[in-house]
N, C-alpha and C positions, 0 to 999 in steps of 0.2 A: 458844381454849377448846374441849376433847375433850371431846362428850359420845357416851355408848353406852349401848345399847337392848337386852336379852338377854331374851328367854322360855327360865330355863331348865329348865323339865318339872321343877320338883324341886332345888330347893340344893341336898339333903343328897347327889342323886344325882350332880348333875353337881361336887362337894367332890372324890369321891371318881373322879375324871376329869382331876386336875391343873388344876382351876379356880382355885386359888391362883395358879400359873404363868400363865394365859393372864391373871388378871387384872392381874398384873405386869405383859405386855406391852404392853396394854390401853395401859395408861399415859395413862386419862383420868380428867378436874378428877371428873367426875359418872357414876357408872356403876349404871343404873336397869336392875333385874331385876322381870320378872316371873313369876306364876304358882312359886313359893317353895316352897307346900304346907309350910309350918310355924308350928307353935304357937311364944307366945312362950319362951323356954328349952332350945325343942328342939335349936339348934345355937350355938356359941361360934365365932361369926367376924367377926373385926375383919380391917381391914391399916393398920399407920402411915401416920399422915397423915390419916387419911380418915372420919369422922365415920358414922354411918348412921342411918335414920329409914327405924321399917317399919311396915307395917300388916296385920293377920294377918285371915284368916278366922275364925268361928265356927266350921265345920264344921272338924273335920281332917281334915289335910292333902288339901286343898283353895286352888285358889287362891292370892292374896297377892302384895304386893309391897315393894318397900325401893328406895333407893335410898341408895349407898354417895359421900358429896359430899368432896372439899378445902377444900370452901370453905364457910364457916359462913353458915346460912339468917340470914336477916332472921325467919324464922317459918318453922312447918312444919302443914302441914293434912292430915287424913287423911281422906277419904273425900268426898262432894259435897254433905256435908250435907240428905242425905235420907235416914231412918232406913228404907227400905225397899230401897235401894239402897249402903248401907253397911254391911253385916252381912259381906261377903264379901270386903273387904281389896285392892278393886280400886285405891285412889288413896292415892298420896302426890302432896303438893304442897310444893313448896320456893320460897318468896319468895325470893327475891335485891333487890340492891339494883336491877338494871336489868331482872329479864326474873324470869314465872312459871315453874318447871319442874314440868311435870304428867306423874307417871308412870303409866298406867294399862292394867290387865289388863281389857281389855272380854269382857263374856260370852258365851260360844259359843250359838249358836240350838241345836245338839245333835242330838242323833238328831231324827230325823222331821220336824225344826225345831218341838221341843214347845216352844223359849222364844222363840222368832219374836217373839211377842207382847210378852215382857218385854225382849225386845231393843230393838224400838222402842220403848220407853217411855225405856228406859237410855239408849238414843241422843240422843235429845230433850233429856231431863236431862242428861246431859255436856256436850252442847253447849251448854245455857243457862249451863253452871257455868265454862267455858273463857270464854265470850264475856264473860261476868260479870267475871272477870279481868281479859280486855282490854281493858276500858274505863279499868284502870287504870294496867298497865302491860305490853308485849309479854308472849308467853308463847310456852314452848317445850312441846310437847306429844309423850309418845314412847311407845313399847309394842305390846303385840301387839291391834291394833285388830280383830283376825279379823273380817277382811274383805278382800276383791281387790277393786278398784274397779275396773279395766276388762279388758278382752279380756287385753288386755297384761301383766295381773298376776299370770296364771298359766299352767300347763300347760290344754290341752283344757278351755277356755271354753264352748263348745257342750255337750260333755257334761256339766258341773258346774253348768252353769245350776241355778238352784234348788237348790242346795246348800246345806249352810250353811257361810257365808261368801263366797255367790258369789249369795244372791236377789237381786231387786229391790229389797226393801226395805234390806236392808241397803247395797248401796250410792248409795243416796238418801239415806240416812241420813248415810252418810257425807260424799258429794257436798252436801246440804246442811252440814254444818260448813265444808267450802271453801269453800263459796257464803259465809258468817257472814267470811268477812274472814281464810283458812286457807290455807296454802301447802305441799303436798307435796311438803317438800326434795329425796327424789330424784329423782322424778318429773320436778319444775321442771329441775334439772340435768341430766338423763339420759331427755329425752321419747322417745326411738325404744329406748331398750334395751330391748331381749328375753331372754328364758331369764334373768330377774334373779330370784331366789325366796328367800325367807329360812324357808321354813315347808317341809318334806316329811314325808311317812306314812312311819311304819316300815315298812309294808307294799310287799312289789313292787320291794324294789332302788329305792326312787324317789328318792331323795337320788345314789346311784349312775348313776342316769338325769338326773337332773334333771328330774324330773318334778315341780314343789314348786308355791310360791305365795307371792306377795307379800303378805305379813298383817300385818307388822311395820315401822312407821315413824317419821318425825318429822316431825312438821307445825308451824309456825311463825306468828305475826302477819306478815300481808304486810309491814308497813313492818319486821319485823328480814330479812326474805328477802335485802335486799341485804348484808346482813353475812355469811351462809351461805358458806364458802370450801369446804365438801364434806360430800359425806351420801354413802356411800357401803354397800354390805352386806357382807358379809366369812364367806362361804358356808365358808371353809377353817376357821374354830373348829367345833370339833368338840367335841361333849357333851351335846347335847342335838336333840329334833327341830327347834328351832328354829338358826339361826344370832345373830349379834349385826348388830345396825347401828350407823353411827355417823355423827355428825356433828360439824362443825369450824365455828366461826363466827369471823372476825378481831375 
């Protein structure tokens, strides 16, 4: 089972980039977009086969996310059931028979890090809402988590300290959801790779460079980890700043 993980800055933008084609290629069961920035109505896109379950922002275009399934949910949940944290179209959830599929666009800290604060609260709460889950049944969890968890998951660590997506807090935040019973597929699979990025700035040639960041992932209940046959990134799709990741589980 093919699942994939795409921040794409913008459906309507990256539609018009031959994103129909690469999602052909794609050629997976589950393919969970985030960050959409669309109202509901605003775009007509289906592909045979494949069902969709989205969840929009309030604000426009802003945000969002969907994911496009093969395979028909047991249930679908949108949001983590806290009305001060669900206005902005960050979660979809798909029950399956054997495993949770949590797609989610976590909130950037932002300039200055003015949402520092609402970040760790967010973080807190997502984690209560996945681990909530787990107690039921595995869960597969994917999206652009913005955040690098360590030295390793990006370009110039030293200089981006305090960044956002590169504080302390955010990745404690994160580090704690691993600690809660969490496995970082590529990670797990691929602990010494370098220069692996799935996030670069328009700014600076840096995609050209490879100057990026590791922001984008899939995290798993430890007891499915040993089913995981590959998590990989796939830095060559092209059409947004972000790339796609993907994972394979037997």
């Amino acid at each position: 089972m093919k699942f994939i993980s795409w921040n794409v800055n913008g459906l309507r933008a990256v539609c018009g980039k031959g994103f129909a084609d690469i999602f052909a290629e794609l050629d997976a069961d589950f393919v969970c977009l985030q960050e959409t920035k669309l109202q509901q109505g605003q775009i007509d896109l289906a592909f045979p086969g494949y069902e969709s379950y989205w969840n929009y922002a309030e604000r426009k275009g802003y945000s969002g996310t969907v994911i496009f399934t093969r395979h028909k949910p047991l249930s679908v949940n949108l949001g983590i059931g806290i009305d001060c944290h669900d206005t902005e179209g960050r979660v979809v959830t798909l029950e399956m028979d054997d495993f949770y599929l949590v797609n989610v666009y976590t909130p950037n800290s932002g300039t200055e890090l003015a949402r520092l604060p609402y970040r760790a609260e967010w973080d807190k709460a997502f984690a209560d809402y996945v681990c909530a889950l787990d107690k039921k049944k595995p869960v597969i969890v994917c999206g652009d988590l913005n955040v690098a968890h360590n030295d390793i998951d990006l370009c110039r660590p030293e200089a981006n300290h305090n960044s956002a997506g590169f504080t302390d807090t955010e990745r404690e935040g994160f580090g704690a959801l691993l600690d809660r019973g969490f496995a970082d597929t590529f990670r797990r699979l691929h602990p010494d790779t370098k220069e692996a990025y799935s996030w670069w700035s328009y700014r600076f040639r840096a995609r050209d460079n490879n100057r990026g960041w590791r922001i984008d992932y899939f995290l798993v209940s430890e007891r499915l980890m040993p089913s995981v046959s590959s998590a990989e990134i796939l830095p060559t799709v092209m059409g947004s700043d972000h790339c796609p990741v993907s994972l394979s589980i037997s």
